[in-house]
PDB file with SEQRES, HELIX, SHEET and CRYST1 records, atoms N, CA, C and O in Angstrom:
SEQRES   1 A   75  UNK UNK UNK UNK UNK UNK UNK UNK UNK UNK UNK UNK UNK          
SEQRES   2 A   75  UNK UNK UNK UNK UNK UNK UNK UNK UNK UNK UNK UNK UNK          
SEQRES   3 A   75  UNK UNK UNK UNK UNK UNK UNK UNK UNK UNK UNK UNK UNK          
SEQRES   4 A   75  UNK UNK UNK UNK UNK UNK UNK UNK UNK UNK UNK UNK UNK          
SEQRES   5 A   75  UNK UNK UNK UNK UNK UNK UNK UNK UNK UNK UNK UNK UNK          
SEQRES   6 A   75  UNK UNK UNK UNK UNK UNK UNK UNK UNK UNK                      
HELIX    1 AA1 UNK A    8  UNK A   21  1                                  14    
HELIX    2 AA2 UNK A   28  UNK A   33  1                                   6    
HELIX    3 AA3 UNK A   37  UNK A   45  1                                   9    
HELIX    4 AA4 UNK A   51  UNK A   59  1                                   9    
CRYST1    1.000    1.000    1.000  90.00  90.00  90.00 P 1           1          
ATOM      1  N   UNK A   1      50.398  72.795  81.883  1.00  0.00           N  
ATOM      2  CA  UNK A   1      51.176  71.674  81.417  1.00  0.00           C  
ATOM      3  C   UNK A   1      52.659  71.956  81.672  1.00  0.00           C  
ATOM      4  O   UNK A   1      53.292  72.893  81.183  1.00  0.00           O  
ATOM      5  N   UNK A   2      53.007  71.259  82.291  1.00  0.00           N  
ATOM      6  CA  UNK A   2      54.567  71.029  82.475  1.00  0.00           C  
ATOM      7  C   UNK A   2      55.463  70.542  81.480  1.00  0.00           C  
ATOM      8  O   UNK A   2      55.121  69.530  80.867  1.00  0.00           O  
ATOM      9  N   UNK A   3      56.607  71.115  81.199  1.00  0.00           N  
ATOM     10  CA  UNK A   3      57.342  71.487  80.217  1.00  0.00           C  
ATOM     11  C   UNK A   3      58.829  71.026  80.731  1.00  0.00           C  
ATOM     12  O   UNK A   3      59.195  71.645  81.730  1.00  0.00           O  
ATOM     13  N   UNK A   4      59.961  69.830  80.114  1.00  0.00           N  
ATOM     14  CA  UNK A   4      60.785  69.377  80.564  1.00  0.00           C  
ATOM     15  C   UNK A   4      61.796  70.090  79.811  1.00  0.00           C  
ATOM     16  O   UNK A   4      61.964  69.729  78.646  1.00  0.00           O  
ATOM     17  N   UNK A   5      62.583  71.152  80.324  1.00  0.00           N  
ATOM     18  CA  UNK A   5      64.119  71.856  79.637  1.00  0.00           C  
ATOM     19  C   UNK A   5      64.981  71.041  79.740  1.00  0.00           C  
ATOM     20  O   UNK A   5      65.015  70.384  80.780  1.00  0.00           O  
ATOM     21  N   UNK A   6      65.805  70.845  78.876  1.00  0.00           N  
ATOM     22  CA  UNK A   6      66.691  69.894  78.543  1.00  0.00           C  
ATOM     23  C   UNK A   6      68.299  70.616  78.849  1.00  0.00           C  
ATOM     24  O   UNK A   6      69.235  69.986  79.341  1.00  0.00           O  
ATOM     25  N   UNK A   7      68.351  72.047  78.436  1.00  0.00           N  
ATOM     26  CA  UNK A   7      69.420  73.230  78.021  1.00  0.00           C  
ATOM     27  C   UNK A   7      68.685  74.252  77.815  1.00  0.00           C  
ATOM     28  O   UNK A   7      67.578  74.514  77.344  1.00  0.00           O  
ATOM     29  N   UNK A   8      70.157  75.125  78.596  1.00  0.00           N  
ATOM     30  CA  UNK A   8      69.677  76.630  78.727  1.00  0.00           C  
ATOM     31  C   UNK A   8      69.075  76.999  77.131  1.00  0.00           C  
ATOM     32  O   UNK A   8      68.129  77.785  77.196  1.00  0.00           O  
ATOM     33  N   UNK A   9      69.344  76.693  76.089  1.00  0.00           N  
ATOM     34  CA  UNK A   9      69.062  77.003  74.683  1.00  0.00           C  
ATOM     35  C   UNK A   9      67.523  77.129  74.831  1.00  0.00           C  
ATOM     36  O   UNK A   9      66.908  78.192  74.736  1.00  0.00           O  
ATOM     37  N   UNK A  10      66.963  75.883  75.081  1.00  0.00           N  
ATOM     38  CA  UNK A  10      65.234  75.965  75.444  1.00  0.00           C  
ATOM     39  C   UNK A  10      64.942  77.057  75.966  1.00  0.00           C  
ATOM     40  O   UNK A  10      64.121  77.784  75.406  1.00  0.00           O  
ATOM     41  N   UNK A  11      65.599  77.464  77.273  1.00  0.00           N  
ATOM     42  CA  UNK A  11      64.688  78.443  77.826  1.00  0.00           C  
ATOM     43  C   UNK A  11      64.925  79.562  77.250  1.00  0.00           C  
ATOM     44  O   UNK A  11      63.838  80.104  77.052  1.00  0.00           O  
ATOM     45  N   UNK A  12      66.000  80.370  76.773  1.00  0.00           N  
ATOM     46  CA  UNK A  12      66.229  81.148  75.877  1.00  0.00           C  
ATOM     47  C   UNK A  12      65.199  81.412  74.840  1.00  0.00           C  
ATOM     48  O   UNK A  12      64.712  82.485  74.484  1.00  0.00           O  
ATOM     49  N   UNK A  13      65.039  80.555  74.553  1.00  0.00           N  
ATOM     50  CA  UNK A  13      63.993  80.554  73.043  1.00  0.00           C  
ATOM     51  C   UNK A  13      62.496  80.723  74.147  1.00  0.00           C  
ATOM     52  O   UNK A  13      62.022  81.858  74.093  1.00  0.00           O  
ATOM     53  N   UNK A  14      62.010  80.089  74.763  1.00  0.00           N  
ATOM     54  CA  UNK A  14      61.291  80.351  75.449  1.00  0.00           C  
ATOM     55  C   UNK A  14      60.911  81.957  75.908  1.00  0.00           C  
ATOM     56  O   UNK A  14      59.854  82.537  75.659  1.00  0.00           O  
ATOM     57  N   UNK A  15      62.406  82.649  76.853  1.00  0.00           N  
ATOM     58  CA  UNK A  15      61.929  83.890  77.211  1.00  0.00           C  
ATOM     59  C   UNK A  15      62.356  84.638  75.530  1.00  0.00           C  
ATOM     60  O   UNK A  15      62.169  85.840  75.720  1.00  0.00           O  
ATOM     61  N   UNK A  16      62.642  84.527  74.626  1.00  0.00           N  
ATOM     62  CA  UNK A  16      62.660  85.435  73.686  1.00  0.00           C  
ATOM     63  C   UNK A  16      61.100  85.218  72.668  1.00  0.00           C  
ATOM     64  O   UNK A  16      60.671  85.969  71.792  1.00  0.00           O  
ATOM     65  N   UNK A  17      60.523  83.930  73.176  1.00  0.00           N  
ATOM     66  CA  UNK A  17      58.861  84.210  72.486  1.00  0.00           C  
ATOM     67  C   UNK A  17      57.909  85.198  73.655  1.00  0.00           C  
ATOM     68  O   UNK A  17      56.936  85.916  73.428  1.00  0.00           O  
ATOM     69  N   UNK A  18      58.586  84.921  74.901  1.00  0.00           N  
ATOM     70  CA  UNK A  18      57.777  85.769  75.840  1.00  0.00           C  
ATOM     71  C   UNK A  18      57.347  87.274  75.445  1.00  0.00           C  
ATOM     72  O   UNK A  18      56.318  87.946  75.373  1.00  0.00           O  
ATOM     73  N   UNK A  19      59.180  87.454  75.160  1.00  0.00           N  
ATOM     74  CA  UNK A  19      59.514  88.972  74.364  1.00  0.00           C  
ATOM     75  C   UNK A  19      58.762  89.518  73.257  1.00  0.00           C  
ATOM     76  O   UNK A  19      58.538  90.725  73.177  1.00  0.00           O  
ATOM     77  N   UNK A  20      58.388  88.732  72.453  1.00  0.00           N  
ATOM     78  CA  UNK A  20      57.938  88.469  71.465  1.00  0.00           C  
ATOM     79  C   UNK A  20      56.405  88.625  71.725  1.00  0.00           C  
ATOM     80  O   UNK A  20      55.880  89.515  71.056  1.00  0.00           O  
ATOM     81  N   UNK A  21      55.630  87.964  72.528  1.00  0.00           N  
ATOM     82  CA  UNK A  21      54.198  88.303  72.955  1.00  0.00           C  
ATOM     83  C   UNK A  21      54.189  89.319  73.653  1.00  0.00           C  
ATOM     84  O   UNK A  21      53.133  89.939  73.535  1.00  0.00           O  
ATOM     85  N   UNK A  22      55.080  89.872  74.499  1.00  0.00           N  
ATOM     86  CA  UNK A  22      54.787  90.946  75.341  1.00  0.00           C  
ATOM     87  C   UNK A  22      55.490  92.303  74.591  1.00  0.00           C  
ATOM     88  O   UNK A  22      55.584  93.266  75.352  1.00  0.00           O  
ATOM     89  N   UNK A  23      56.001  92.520  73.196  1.00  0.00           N  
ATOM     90  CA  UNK A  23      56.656  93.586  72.708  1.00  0.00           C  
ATOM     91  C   UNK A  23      57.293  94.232  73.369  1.00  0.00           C  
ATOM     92  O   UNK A  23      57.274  95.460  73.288  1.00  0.00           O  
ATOM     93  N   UNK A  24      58.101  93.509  74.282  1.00  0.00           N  
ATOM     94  CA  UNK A  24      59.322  94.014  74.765  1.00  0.00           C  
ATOM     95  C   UNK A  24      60.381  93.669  74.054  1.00  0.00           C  
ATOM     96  O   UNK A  24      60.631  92.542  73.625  1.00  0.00           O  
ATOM     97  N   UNK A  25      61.247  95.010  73.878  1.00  0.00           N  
ATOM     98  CA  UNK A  25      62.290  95.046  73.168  1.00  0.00           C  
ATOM     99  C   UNK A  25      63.430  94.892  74.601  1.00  0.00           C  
ATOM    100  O   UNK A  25      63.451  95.127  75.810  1.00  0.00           O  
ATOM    101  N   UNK A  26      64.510  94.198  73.244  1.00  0.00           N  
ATOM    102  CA  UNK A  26      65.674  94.117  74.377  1.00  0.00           C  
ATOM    103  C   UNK A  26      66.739  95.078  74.999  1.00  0.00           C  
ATOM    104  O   UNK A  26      67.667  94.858  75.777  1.00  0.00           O  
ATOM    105  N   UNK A  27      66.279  96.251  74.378  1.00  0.00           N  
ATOM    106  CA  UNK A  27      66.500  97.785  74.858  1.00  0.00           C  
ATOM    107  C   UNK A  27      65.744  98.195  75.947  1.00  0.00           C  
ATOM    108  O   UNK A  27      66.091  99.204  76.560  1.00  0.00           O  
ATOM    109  N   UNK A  28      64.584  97.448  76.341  1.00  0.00           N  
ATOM    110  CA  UNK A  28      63.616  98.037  77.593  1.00  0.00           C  
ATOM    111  C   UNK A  28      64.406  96.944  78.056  1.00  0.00           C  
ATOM    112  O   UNK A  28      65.211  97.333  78.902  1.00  0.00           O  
ATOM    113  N   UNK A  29      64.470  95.875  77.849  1.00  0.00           N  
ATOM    114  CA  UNK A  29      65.083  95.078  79.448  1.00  0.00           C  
ATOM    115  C   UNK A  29      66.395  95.523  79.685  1.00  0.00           C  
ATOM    116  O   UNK A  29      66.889  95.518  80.813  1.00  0.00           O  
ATOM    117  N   UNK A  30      66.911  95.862  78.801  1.00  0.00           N  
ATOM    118  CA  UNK A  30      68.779  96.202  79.169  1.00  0.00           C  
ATOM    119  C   UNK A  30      68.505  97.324  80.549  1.00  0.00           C  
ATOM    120  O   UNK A  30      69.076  97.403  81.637  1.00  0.00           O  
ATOM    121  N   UNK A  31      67.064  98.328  79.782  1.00  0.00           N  
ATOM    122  CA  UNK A  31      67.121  99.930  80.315  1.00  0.00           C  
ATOM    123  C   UNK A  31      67.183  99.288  82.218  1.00  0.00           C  
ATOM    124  O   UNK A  31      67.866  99.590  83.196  1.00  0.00           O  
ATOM    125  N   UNK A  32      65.973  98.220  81.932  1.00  0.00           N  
ATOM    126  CA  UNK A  32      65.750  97.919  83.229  1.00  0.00           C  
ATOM    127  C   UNK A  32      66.835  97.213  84.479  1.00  0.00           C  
ATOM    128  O   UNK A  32      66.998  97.318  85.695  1.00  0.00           O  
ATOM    129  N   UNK A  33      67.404  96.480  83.369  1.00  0.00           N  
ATOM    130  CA  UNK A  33      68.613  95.955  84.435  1.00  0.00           C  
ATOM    131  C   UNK A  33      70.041  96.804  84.791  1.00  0.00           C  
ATOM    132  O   UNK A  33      71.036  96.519  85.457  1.00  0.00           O  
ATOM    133  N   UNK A  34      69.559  98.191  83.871  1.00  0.00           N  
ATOM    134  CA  UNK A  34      70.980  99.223  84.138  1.00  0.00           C  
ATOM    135  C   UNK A  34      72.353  98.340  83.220  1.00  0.00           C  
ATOM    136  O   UNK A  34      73.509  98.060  83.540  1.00  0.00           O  
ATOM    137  N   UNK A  35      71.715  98.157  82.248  1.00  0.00           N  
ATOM    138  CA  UNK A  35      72.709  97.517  81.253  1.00  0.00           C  
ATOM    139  C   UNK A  35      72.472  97.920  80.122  1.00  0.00           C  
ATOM    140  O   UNK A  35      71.305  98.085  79.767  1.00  0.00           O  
ATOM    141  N   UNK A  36      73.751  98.227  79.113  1.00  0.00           N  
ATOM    142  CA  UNK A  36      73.353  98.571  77.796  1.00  0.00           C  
ATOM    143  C   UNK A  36      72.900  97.559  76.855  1.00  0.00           C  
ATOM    144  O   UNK A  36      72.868  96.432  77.351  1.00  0.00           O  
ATOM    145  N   UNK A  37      72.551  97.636  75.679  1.00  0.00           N  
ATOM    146  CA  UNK A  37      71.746  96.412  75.196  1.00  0.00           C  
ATOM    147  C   UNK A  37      72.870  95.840  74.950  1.00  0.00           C  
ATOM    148  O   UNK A  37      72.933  94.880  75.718  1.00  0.00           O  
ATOM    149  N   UNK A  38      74.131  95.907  74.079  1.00  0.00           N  
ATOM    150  CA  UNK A  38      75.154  95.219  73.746  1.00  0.00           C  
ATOM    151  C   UNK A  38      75.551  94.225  75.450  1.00  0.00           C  
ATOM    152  O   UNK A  38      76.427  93.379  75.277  1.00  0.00           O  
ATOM    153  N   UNK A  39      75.093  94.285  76.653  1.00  0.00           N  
ATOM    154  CA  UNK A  39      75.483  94.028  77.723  1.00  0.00           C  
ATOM    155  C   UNK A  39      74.244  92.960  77.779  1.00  0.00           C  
ATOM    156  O   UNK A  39      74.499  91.914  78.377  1.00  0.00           O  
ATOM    157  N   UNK A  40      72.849  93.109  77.191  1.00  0.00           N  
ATOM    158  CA  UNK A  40      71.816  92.401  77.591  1.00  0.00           C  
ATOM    159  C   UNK A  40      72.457  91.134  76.463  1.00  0.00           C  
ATOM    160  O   UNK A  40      72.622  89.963  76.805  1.00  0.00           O  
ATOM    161  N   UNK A  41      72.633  91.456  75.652  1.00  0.00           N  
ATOM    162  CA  UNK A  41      73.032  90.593  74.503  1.00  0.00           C  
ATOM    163  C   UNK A  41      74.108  89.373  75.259  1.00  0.00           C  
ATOM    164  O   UNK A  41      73.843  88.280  75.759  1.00  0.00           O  
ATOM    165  N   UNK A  42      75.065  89.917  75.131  1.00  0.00           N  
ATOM    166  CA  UNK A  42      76.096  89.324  75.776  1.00  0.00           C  
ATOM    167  C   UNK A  42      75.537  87.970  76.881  1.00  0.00           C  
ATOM    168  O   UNK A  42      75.697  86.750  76.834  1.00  0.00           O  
ATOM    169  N   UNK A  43      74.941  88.743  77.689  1.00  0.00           N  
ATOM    170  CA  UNK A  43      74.081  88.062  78.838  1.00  0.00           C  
ATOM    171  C   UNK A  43      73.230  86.723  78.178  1.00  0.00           C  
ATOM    172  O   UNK A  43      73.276  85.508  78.370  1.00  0.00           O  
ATOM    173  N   UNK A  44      72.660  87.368  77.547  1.00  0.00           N  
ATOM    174  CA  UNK A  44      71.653  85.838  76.430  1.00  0.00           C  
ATOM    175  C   UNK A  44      72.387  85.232  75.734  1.00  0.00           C  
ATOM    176  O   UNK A  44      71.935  84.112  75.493  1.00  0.00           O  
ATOM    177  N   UNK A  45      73.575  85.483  75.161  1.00  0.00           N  
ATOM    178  CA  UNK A  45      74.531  84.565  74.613  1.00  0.00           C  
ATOM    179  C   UNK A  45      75.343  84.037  75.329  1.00  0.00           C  
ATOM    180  O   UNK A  45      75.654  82.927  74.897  1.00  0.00           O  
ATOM    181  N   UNK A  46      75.811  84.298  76.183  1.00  0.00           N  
ATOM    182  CA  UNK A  46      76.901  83.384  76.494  1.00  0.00           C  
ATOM    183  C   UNK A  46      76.283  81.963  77.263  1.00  0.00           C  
ATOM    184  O   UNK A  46      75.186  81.696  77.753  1.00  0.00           O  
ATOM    185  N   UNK A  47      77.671  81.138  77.092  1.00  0.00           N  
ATOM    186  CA  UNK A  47      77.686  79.734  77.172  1.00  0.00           C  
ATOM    187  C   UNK A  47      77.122  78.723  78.705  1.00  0.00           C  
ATOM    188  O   UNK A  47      76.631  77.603  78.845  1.00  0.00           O  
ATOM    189  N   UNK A  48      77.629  80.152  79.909  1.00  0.00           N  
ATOM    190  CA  UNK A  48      76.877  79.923  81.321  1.00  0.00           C  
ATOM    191  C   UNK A  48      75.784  80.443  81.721  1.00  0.00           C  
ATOM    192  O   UNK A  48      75.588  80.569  82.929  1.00  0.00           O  
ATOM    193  N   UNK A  49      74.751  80.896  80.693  1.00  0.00           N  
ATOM    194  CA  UNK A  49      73.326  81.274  80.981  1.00  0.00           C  
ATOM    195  C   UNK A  49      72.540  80.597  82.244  1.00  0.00           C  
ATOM    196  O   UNK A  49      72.018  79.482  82.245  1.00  0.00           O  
ATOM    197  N   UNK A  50      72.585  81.650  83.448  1.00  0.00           N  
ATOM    198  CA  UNK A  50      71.761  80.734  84.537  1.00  0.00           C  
ATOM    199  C   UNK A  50      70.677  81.034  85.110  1.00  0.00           C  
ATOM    200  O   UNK A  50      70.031  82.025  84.768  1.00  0.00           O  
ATOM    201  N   UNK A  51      70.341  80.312  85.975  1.00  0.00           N  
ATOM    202  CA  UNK A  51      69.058  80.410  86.818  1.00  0.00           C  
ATOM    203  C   UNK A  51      68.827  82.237  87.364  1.00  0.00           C  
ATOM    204  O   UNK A  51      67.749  82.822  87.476  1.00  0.00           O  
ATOM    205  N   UNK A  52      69.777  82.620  87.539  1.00  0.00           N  
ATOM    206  CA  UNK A  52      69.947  84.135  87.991  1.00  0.00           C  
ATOM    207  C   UNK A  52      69.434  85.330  86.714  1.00  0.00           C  
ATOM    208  O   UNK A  52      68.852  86.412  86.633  1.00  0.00           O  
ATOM    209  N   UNK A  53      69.973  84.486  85.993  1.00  0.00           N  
ATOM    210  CA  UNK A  53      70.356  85.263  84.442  1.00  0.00           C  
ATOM    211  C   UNK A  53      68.403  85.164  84.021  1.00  0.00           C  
ATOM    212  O   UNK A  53      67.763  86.209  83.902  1.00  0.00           O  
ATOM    213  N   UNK A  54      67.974  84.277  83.913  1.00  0.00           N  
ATOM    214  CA  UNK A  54      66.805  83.984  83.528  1.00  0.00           C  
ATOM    215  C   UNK A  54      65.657  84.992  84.163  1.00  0.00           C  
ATOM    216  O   UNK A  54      64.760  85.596  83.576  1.00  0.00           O  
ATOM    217  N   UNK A  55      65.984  84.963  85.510  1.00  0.00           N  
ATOM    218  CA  UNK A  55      65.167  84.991  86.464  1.00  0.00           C  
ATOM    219  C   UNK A  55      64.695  86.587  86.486  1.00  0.00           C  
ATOM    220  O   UNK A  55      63.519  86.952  86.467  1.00  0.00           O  
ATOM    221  N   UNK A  56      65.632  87.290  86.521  1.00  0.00           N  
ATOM    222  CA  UNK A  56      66.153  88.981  86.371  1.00  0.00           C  
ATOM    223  C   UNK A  56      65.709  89.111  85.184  1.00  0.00           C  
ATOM    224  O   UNK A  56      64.789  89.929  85.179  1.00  0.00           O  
ATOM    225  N   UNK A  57      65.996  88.560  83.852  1.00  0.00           N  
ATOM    226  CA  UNK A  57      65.340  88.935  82.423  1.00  0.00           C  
ATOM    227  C   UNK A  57      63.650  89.175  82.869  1.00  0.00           C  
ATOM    228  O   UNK A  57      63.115  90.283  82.837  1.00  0.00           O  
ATOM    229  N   UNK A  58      62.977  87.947  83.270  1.00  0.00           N  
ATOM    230  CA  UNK A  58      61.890  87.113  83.393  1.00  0.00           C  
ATOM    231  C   UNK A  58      60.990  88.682  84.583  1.00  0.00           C  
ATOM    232  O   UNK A  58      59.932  89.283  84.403  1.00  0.00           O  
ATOM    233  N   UNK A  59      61.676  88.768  85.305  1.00  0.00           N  
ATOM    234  CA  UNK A  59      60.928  89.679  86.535  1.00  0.00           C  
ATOM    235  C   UNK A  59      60.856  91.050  85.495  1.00  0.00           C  
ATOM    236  O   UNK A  59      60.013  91.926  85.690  1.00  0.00           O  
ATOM    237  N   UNK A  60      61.705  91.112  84.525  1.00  0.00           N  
ATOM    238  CA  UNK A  60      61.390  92.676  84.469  1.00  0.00           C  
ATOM    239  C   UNK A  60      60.443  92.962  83.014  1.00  0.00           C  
ATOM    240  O   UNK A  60      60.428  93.912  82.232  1.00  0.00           O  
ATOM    241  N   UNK A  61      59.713  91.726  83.059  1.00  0.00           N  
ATOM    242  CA  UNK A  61      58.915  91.387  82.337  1.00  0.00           C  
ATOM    243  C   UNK A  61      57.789  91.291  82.929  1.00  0.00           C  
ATOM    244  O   UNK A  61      56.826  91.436  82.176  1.00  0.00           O  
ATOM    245  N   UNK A  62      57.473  91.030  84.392  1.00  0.00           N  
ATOM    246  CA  UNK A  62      56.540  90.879  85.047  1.00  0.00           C  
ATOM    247  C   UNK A  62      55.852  89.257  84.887  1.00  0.00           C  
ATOM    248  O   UNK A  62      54.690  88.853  84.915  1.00  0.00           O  
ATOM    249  N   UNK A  63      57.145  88.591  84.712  1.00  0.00           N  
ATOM    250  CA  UNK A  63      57.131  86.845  84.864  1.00  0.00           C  
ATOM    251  C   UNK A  63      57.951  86.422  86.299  1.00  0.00           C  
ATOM    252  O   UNK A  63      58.853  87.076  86.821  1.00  0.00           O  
ATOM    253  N   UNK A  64      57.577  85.592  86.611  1.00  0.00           N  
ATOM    254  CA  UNK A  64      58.009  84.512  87.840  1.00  0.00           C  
ATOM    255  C   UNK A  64      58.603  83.766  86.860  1.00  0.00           C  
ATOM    256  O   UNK A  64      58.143  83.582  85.734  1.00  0.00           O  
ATOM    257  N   UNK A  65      60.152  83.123  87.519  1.00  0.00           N  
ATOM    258  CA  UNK A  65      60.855  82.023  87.225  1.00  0.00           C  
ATOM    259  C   UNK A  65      60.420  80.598  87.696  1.00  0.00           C  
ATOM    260  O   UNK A  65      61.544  80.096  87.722  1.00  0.00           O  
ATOM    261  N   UNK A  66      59.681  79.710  88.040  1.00  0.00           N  
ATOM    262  CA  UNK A  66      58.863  78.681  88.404  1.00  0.00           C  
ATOM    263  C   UNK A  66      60.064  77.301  88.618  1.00  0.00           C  
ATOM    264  O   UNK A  66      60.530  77.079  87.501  1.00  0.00           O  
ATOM    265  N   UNK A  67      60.522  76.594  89.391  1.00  0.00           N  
ATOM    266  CA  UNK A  67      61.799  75.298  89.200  1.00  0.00           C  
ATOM    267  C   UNK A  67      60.535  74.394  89.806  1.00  0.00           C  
ATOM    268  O   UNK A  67      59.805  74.548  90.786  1.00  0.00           O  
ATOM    269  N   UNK A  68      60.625  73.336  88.718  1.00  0.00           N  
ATOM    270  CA  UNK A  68      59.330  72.037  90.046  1.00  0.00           C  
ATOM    271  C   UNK A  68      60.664  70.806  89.701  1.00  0.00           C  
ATOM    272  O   UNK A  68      61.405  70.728  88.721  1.00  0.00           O  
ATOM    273  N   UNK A  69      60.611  70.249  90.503  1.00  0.00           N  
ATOM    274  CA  UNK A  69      61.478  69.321  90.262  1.00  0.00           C  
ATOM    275  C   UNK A  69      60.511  67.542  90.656  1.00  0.00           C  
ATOM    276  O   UNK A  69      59.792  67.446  91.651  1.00  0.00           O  
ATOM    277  N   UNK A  70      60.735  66.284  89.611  1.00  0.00           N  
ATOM    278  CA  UNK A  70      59.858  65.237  89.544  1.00  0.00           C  
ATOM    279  C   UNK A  70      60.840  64.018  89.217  1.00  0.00           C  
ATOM    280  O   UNK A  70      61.694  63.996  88.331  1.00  0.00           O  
ATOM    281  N   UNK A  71      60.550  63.091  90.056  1.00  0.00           N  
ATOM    282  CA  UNK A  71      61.076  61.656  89.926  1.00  0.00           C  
ATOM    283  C   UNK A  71      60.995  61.501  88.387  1.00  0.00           C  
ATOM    284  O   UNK A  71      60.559  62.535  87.880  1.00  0.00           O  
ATOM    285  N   UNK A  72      61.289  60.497  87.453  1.00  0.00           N  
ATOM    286  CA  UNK A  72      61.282  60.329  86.121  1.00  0.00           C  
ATOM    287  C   UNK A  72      60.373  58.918  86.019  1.00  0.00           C  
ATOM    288  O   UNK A  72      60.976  57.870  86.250  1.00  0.00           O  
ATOM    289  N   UNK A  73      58.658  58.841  85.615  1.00  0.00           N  
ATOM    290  CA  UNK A  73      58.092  57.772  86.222  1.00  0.00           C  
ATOM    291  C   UNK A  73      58.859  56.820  85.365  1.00  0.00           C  
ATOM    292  O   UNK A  73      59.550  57.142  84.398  1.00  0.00           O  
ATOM    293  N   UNK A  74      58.606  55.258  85.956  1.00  0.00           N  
ATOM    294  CA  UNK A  74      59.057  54.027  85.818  1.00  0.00           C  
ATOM    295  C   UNK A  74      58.289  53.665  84.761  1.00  0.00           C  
ATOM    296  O   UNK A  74      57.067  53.525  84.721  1.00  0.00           O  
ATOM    297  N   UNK A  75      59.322  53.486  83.677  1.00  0.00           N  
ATOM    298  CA  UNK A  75      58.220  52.774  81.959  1.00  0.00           C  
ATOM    299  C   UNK A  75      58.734  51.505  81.865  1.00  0.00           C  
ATOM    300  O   UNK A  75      58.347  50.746  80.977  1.00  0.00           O  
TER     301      UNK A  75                                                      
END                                                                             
């Protein structure tokens, strides 16, 4: 089922339930991206959270980032 994000906030919450099912702490992803956690943090908070940002969290989780893009049908 396809899932319409509105704001980066959604997906956030999204990869932090991922985190959440997969008991990854945000100390193993920092370890992985060669960032300290105060650096992973930073990264999930701030205001330009992007497609890059997601994507790199998401892989070192052993997730694919997925974009489908769809006309908006006619109601």
């Amino acid at each position: 089922m396809a899932v319409i994000y509105k704001n980066n906030e959604q997906i956030l919450i999204e990869i932090k339930k991922i985190m959440l099912e997969t008991k990854t702490t945000q100390r193993e992803i920092a370890d992985k991206l060669g960032l300290k956690p105060q650096g992973l943090t930073k990264m999930l908070n701030k205001k330009n959270f992007s497609f890059e940002d997601a994507r790199k969290i998401l892989a070192t989780m052993g997730y694919d980032l997925i974009v489908d893009f769809k006309q908006p049908s006619a109601e």
